[in-house]
C-alpha positions as CSV (number, residue, x, y, z in Angstrom):
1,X,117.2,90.7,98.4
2,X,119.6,87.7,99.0
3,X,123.9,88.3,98.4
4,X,125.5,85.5,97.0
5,X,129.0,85.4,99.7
6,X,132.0,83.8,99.8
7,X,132.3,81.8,103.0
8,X,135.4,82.3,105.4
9,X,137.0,80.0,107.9
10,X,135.9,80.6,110.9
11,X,135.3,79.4,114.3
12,X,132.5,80.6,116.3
13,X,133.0,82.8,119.1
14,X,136.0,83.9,117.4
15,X,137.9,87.1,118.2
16,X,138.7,89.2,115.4
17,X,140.8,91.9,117.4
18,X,139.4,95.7,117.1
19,X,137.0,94.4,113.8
20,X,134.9,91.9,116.3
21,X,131.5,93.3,117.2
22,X,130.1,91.7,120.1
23,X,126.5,92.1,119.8
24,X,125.5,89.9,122.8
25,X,122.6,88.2,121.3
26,X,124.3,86.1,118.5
27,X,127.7,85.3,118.1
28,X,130.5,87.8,117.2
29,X,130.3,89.2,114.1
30,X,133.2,90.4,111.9
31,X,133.8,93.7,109.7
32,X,136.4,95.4,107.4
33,X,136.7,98.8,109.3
34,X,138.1,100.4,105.1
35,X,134.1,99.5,104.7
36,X,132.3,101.2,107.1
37,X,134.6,103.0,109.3
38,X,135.6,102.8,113.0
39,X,133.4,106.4,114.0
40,X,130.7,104.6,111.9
41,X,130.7,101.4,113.7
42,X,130.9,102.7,117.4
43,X,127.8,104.4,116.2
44,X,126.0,101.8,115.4
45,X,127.3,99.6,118.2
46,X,126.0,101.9,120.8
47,X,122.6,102.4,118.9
48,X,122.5,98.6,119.5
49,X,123.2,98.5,122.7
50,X,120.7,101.5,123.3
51,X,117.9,100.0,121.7
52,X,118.2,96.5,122.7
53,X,115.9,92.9,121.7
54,X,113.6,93.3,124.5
55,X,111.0,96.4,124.1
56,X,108.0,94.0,124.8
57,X,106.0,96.7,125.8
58,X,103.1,98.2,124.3
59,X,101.9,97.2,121.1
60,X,105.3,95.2,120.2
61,X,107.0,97.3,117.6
62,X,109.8,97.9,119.0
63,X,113.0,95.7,119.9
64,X,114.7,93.5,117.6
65,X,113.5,92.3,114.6
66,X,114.9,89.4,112.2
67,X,114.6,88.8,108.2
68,X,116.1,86.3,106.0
69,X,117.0,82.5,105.8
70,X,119.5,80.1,107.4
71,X,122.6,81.2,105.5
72,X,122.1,85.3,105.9
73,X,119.7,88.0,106.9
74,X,119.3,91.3,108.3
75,X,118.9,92.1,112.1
76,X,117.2,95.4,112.7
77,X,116.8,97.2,115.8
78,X,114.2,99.9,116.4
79,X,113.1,102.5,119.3
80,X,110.5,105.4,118.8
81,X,113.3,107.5,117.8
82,X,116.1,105.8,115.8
83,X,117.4,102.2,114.5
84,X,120.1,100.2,112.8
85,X,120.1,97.5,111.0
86,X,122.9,94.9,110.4
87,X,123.0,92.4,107.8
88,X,125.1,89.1,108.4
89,X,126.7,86.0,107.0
90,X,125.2,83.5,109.6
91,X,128.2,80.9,108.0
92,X,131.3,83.2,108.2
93,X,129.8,85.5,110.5
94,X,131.0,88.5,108.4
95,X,129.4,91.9,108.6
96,X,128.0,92.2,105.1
97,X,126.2,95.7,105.4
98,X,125.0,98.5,108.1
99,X,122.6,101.2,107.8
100,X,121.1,103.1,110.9
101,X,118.9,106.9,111.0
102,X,116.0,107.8,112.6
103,X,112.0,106.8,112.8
104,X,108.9,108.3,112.2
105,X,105.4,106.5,113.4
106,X,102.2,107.0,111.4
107,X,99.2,105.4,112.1
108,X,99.7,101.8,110.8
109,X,102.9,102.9,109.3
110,X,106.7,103.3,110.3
111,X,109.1,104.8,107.9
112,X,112.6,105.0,108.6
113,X,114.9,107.7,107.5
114,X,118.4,106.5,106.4
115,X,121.6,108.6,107.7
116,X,124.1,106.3,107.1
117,X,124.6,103.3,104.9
118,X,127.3,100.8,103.7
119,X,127.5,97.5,102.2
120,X,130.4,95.3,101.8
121,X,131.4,95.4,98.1
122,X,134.7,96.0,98.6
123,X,135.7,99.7,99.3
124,X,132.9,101.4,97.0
125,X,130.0,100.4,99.7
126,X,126.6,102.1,98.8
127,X,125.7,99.8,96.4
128,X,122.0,98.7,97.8
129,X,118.2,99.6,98.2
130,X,119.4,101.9,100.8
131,X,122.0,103.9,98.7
132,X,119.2,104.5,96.5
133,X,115.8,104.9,98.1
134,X,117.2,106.9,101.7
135,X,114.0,106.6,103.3
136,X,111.9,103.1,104.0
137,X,108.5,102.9,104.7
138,X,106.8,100.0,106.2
139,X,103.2,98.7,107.3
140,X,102.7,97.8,110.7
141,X,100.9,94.0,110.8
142,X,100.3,92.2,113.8
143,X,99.7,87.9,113.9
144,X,98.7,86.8,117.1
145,X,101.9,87.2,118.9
146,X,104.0,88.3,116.1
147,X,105.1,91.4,114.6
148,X,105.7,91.7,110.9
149,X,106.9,95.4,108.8
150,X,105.9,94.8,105.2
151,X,107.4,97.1,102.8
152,X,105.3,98.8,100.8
153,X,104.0,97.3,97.9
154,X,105.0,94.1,99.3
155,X,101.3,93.3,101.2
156,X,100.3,90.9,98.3
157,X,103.5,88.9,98.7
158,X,102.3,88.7,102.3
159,X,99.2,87.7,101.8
160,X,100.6,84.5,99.9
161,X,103.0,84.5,103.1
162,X,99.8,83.8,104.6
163,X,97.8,81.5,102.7
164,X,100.9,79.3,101.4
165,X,100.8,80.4,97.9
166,X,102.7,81.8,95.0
167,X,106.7,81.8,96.6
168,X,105.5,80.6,99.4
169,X,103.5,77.1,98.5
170,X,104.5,73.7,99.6
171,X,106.3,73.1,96.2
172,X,108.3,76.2,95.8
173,X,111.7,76.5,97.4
174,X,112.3,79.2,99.5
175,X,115.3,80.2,102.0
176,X,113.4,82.8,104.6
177,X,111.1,85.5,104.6
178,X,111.9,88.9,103.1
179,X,109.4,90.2,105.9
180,X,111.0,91.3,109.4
181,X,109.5,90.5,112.4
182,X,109.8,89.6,115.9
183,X,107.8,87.6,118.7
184,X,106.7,89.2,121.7
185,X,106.4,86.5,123.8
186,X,107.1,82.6,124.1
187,X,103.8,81.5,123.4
188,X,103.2,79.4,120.2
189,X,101.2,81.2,117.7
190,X,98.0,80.7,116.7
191,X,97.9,80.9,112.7
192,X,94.6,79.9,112.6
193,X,94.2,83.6,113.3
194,X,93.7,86.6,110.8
195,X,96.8,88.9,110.5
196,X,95.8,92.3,111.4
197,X,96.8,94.9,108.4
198,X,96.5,99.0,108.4
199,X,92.8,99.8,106.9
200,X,92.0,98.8,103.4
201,X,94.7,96.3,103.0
202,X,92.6,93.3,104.6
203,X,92.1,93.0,100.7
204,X,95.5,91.6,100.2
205,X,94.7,88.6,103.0
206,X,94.7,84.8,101.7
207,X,93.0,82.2,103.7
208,X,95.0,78.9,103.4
209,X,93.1,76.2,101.6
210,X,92.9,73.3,104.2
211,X,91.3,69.5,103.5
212,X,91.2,66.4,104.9
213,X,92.6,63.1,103.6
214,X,88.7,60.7,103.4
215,X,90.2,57.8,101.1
216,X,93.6,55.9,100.3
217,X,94.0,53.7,97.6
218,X,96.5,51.1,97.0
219,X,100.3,51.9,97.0
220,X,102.2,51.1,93.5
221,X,105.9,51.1,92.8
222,X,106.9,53.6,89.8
223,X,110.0,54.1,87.8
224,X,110.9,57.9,86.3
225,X,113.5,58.3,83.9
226,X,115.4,62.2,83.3
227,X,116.7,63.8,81.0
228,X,120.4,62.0,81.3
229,X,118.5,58.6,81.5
230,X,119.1,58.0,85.1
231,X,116.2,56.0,86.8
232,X,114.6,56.7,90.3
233,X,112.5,55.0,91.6
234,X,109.4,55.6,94.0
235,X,106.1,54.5,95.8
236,X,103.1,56.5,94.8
237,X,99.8,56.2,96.6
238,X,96.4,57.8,95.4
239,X,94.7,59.4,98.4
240,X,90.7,61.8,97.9
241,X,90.5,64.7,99.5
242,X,87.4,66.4,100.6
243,X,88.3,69.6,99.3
244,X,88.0,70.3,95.4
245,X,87.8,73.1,92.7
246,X,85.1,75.1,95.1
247,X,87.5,75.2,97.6
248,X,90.6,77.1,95.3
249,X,91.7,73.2,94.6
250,X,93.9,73.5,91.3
251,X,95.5,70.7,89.1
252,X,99.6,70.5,90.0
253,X,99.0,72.4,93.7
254,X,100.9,70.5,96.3
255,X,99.1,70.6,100.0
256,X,100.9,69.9,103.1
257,X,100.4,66.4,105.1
258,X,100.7,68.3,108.9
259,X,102.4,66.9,111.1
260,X,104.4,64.8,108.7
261,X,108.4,64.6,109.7
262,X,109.7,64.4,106.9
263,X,107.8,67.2,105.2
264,X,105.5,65.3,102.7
265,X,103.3,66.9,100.1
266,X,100.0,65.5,98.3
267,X,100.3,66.5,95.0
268,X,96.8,67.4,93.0
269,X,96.6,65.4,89.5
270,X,92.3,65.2,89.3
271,X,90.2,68.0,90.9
272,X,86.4,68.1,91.2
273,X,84.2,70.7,92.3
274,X,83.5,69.4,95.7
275,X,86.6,66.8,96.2
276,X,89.9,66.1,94.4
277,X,92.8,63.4,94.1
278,X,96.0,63.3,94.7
279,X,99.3,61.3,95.0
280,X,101.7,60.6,97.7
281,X,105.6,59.7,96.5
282,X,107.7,58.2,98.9
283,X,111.3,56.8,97.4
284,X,112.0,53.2,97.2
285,X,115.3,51.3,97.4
286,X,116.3,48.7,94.9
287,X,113.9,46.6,96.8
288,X,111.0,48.6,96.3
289,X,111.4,49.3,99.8
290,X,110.7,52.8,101.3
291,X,114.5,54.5,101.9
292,X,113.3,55.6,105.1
293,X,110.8,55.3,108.3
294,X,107.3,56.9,107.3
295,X,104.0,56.9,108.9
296,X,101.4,54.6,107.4
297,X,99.4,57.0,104.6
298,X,96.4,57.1,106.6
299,X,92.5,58.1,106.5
300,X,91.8,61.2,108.6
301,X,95.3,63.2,107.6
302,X,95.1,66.9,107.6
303,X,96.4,68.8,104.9
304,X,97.0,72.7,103.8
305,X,98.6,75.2,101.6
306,X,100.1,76.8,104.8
307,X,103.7,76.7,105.3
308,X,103.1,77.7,109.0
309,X,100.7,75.2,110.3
């Protein structure tokens, strides 16, 4: 769940006196100690410190793990026996809530009991999933060299996580995952891969619908008018993929151009069963000139639903 914040001043690297946590793998973060408490904080801070990021060993679900967007997220640490979990303000650097406890391992399966848990809303704290549900459980899924825990009844959520549908498509706007995770080495990943899920949740899986560009048609200027009656104005070109209604093609779907800088889309206005059409937009200056530096739309182009390719 995302917290809409107030953004401080700030500097980075700043010292905030006795309230500065320095956690040693990002930069200092920032609490009110009438939130959470100094005997509370040194607990956590030395949990931290116990547990640490690395814990590459074994089967990689330990160590530190990471959820959220660019803005804020939660950092959780987690040993065999006990974790904590801080959730940050990446843009003021402000601690924003803390929970730590104690785990228990199940076979495709960690749940973690909550001992202590606060949350900066003002002085009344205990006002999130934690304060009400003391004990989260989580399934253990491995992608190549990532580790994900996916709360439960979350898995179908994943599984458009993995596919690049539903939240996670090319035309929906998204800040992060709600999934933490963490890599266990520097290697890239592999997400032509299948995600490796507990027994009888392979179910929950979506493949990603990939296609290649086979025809591109001529490029024509168009003008769209909004609501307020502003104009915009942009260069649309037709392209065929080989990929249609057979496939999981659907009218309005947008597909990924990979490798594209700029982050293009093809959008799908005609589908077939073994082929559809769709249309590039690219905006135009007063000229009819594109505003910026693109590849030429070409024959050959790889597309997807993925979001990770």
């Amino acid at each position: 769940m995302f917290l809409t914040i107030a953004f401080a001043p700030f500097s980075f690297g700043q010292d905030w006196g006795p309230y500065t946590w320095e956690n040693k793998e990002h930069e200092n973060w920032w609490y009110d100690p009438a939130v959470y408490g100094e005997h509370s904080v040194a607990e956590a801070k030395a949990r931290w410190d116990r547990i640490g990021s690395g814990a590459k060993a074994g089967d990689g679900f330990r160590g530190q793990f990471g959820n959220g967007g660019d803005t804020h997220g939660s950092i959780l640490r987690l040993s065999a026996q006990e974790f904590v979990m801080a959730r940050v303000s990446f843009c003021s650097l402000q601690l924003l809530g803390l929970t730590y406890g104690s785990v228990v391992r199940t076979e495709g399966r960690i749940t973690l009991l909550v001992d202590y848990n606060r949350s900066y809303h003002g002085n009344a704290g205990n006002r999130d999933h934690y304060s009400q549900n003391p004990v989260a459980s989580f399934h253990l899924v491995s992608w190549d060299n990532l580790r994900y825990l996916v709360n439960e009844g979350d898995m179908g959520e994943f599984g458009d996580y993995v596919g690049g549908f539903g939240d996670y498509s090319s035309d929906s706007f998204w800040l992060g995952s709600s999934f933490f995770s963490r890599r266990v080495d520097d290697l890239e990943t592999d997400y032509n891969t299948v995600p490796k899920v507990p027994m009888g949740y392979e179910k929950y899986l979506k493949t990603p619908i990939d296609g290649t560009i086979i025809q591109v048609f001529p490029t024509v200027l168009i003008t769209e008018i909004n609501e307020d009656g502003d104009t915009s104005r942009s260069s649309r070109t037709k392209v065929s993929l080989d990929i249609g209604e057979d496939d999981g093609v659907k009218l309005g779907r947008h597909f990924r151009i990979l490798g594209s800088e700029h982050g293009e889309t093809v959008e799908i206005i005609e589908v077939g069963k073994e082929g559809s059409i769709g249309v590039i937009d690219r905006w135009v200056d007063d000229e009819g000139n594109e505003s910026e530096i693109h590849e030429t739309i070409s024959v050959g182009w790889s597309v997807s639903t993925s979001i990770h390719k």
